[in-house]
C-alpha positions as CSV (number, residue, x, y, z in Angstrom):
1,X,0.0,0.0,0.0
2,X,1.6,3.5,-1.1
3,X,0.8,6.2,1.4
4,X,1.9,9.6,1.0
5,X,1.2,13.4,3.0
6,X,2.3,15.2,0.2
7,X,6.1,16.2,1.7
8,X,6.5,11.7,1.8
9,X,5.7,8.9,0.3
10,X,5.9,5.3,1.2
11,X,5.3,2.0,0.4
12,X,4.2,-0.1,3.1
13,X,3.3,-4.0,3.7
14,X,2.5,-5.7,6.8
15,X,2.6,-9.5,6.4
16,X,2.9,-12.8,8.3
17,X,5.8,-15.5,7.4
18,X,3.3,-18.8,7.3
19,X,5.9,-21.4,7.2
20,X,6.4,-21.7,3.8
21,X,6.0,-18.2,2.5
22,X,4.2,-14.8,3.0
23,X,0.9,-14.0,3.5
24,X,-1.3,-11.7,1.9
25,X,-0.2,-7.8,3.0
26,X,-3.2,-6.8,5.2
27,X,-1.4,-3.1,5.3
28,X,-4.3,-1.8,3.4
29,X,-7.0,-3.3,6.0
30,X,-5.3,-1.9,8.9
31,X,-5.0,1.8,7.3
32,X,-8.5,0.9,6.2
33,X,-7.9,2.1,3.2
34,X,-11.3,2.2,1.7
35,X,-11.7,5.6,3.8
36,X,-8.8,7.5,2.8
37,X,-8.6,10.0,-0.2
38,X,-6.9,8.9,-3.2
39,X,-4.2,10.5,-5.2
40,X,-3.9,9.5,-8.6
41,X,-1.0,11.0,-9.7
42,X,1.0,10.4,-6.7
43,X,-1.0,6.3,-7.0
44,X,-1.1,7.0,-3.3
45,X,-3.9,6.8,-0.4
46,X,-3.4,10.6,1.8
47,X,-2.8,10.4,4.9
48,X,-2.0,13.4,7.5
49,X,1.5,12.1,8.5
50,X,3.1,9.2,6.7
51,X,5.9,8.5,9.8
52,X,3.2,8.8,12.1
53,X,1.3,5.5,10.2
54,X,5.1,3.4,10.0
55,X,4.9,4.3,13.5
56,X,1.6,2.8,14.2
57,X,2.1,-0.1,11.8
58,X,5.7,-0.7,13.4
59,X,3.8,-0.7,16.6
60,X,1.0,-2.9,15.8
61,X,3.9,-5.6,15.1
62,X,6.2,-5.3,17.8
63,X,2.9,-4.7,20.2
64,X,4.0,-1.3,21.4
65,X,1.9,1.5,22.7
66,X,-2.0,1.3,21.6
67,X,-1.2,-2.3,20.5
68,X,0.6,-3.5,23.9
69,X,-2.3,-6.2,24.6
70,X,-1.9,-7.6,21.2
71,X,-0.3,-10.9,20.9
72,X,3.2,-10.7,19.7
73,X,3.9,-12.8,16.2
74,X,7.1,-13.2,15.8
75,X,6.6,-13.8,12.0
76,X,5.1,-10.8,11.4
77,X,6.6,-7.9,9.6
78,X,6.2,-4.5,8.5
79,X,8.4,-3.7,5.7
80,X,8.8,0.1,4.3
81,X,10.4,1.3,0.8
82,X,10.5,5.2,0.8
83,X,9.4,6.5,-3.3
């Protein structure tokens, strides 16, 4: 999922190691993406702070701050390619 604030833009993933390889990214259900604007030009959802969203994402993984009682998955990733 490419995410940008107009001054950044990502691409982010979140996704699971199964075993035998990775599961579907799910990085567009947690920013529920179906919500957000979308820029054509930039082929990026807008969001108000792209570090702010790693941040949460990162968090969500590592089951930091609003995600503490989350179970931690060791196999889970967040991966992030700047554009």
């Amino acid at each position: 999922m490419r995410l940008t604030d107009g001054k950044k833009t990502v691409e982010i993933t979140m996704t699971k190691w199964n075993g035998s390889g990775w599961d579907p990214d799910w990085s567009a259900d947690f920013f529920d993406a179906g919500t957000l604007k979308y820029d054509q030009d930039k082929d990026a959802y807008v969001v108000d702070d792209v570090d702010y969203c790693v941040e949460q994402a990162e968090d969500c993984i590592a089951c930091r701050g609003d995600y503490a009682d989350n179970i931690p998955d060791p196999d889970a990733e967040v991966r992030v390619e700047d554009i």
